[in-house]
FILO-160438 format. One record per residue (C-alpha): x negated, y negated, z negated. Coordinates in steps of 0.5 Angstrom, whole numbers, plus 500, padded with zeros to 3 digits. Last residue first. Layout:
N
<kekol <X, Y, Z>>
...
END
This chain:
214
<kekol <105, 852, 635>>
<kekol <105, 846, 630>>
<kekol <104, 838, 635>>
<kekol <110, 835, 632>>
<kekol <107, 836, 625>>
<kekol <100, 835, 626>>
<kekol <102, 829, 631>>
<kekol <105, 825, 624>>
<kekol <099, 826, 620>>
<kekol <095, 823, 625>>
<kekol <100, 818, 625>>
<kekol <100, 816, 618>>
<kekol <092, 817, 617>>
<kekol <090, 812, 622>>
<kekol <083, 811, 621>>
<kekol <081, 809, 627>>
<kekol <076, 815, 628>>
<kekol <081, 820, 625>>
<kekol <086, 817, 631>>
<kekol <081, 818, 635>>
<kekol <080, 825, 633>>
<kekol <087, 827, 632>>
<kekol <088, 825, 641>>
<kekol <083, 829, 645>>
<kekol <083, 836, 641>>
<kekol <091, 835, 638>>
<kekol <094, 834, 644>>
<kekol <090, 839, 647>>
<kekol <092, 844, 643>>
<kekol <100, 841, 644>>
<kekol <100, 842, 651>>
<kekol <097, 850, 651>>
<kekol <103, 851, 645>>
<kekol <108, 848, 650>>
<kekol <105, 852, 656>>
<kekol <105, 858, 652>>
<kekol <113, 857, 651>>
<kekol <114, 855, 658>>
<kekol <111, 862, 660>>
<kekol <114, 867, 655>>
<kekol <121, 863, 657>>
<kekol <125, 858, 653>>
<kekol <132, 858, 652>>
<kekol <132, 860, 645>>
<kekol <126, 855, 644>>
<kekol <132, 850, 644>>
<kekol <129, 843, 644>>
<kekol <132, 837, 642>>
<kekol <129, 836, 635>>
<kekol <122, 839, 637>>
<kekol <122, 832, 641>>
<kekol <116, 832, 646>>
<kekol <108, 831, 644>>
<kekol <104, 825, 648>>
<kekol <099, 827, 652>>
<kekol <100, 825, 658>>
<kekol <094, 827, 663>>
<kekol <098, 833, 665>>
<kekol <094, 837, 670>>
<kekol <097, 839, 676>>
<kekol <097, 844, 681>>
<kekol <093, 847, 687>>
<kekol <091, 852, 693>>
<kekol <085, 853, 695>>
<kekol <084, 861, 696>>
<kekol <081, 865, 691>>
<kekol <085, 862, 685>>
<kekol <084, 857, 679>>
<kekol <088, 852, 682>>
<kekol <085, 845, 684>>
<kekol <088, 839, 682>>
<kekol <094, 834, 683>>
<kekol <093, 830, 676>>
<kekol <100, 829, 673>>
<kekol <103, 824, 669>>
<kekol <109, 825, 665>>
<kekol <116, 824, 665>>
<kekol <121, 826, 661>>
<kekol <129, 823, 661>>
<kekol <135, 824, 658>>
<kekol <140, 819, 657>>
<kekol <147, 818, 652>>
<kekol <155, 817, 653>>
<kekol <157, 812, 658>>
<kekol <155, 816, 663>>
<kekol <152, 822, 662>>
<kekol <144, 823, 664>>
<kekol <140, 828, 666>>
<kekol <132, 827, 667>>
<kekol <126, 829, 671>>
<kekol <120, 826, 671>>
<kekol <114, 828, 674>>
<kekol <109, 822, 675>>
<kekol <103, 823, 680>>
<kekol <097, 822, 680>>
<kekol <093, 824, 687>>
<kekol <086, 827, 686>>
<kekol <087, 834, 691>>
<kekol <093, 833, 695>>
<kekol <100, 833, 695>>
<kekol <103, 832, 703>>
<kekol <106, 824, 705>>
<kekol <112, 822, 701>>
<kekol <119, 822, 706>>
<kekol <122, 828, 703>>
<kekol <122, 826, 696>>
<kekol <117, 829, 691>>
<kekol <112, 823, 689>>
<kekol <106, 819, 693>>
<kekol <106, 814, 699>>
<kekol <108, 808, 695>>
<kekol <106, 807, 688>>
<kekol <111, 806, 683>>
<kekol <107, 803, 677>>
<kekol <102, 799, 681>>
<kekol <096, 797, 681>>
<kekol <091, 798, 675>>
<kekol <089, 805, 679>>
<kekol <096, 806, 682>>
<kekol <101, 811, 681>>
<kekol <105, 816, 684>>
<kekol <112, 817, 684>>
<kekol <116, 823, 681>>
<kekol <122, 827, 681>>
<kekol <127, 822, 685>>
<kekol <134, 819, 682>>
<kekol <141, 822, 681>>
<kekol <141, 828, 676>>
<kekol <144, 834, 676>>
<kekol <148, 840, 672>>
<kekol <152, 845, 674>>
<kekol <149, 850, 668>>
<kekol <144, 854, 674>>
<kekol <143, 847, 676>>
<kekol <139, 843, 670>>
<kekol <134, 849, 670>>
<kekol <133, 849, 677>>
<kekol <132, 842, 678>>
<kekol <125, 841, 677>>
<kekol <123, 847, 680>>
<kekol <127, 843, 686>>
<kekol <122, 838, 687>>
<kekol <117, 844, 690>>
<kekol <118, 842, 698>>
<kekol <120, 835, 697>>
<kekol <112, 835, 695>>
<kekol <110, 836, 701>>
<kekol <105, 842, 701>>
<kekol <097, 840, 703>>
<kekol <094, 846, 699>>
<kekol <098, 852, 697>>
<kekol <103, 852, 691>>
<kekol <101, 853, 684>>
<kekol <107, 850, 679>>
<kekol <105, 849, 672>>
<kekol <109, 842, 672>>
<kekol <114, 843, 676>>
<kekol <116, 849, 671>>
<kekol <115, 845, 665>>
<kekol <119, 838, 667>>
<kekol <124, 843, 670>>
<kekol <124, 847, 662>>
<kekol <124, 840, 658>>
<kekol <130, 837, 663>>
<kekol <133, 844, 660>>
<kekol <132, 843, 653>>
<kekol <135, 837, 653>>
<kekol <141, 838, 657>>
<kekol <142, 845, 652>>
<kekol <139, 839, 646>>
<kekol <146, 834, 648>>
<kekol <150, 840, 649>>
<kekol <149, 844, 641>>
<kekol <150, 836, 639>>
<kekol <143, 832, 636>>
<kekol <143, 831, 629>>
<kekol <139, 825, 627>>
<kekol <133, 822, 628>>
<kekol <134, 824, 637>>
<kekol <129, 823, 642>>
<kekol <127, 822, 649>>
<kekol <120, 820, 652>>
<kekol <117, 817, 657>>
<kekol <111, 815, 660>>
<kekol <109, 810, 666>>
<kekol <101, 810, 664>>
<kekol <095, 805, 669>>
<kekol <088, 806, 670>>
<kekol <081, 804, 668>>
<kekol <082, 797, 666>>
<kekol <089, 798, 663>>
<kekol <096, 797, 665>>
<kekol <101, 800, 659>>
<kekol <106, 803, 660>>
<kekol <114, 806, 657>>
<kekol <120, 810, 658>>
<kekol <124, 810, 652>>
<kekol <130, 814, 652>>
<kekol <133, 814, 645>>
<kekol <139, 819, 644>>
<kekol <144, 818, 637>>
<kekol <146, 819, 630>>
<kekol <140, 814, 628>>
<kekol <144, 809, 629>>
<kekol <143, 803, 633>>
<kekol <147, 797, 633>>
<kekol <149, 793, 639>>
<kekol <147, 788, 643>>
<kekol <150, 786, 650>>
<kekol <155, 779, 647>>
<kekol <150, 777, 642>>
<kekol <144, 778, 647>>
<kekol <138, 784, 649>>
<kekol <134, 783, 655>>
END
């Protein structure tokens, strides 16, 4: 909780990471999402962007049925470890239907049971540098059936909420990354703007077109 002694002054010349949630009746959300209002340094959009590639890559991995999910955690990694970099805590966790946050047995550690069709599960990498600034992004994903002749799986990512363009280096990108984030932002834009139209919310719709442009 903020105090006269732990509370500062924010400025828009640095990283926000808010993770955030809601319980509601028909299920419960755990999102999070870093952002920078000003310029963010070449450093800080490199960890950004490489958080966002395992984020992806985890994300659109098709694996056979009843993997474990400490055997695909490294996708989400593998962006951050080429440069020599990490980052401390788990991949992912499942989450309960009106219940709890951080459910047991479901994520990407060595002790989680296998993935299977139906489980939700968080996916959240992240990067952090001490007593400087943090970056996580964390999504929630369906476990679901791939579009392949043997039974295999992937996830569907039912957090629909656009990413930072400010942070991210498209240069860094590949084909494939750049696909799934225009594919992402379609999707965005096809189940959140009507709503928002319905609701009359002409400020926030305007403000997902543009953080939601190809």
């Amino acid at each position: 909780s903020p105090s006269n002694v732990s509370s500062r002054r924010l400025s828009v010349g640095e990283m926000y990471l808010c993770d955030t949630g809601g319980q509601y009746l028909d299920g419960t959300t755990d999102i999070t999402r870093t952002v920078h209002w000003g310029v963010p340094t070449p450093f800080q959009k490199d960890a950004y962007t490489r958080v966002l590639m395992g984020n992806i890559d985890l994300s659109r991995l098709v694996f056979p049925a009843s993997t474990a999910g400490g055997t695909v955690e490294a996708f989400a990694r593998q962006a951050l470890w080429k440069v020599g970099l990490n980052y401390g805590h788990g991949t992912g966790h499942g989450i309960g239907n009106f219940l709890s946050v951080h459910e047991w047995p479901v994520g990407f550690q060595s002790n989680n049971i296998p993935l299977t069709k139906g489980m939700f599960t968080s996916i959240e990498p992240g990067y952090y540098q001490d007593g400087e600034f943090g970056i996580r992004i964390e999504d929630i994903a369906l476990v679901v059936e791939a579009q392949t002749e043997k039974p295999f799986l992937t996830f569907e990512v039912v957090s629909l909420v656009p990413y930072d363009r400010n942070l991210i280096d498209v240069d860094l990108l590949s084909k494939e990354q750049i696909q799934y984030l225009n594919t992402y932002y379609k999707t965005i834009r096809e189940r959140v703007g009507p709503e928002l139209r319905r609701q009359q919310l002409d400020e926030e719709y305007a403000w997902l077109q543009s953080n939601t442009e190809p």
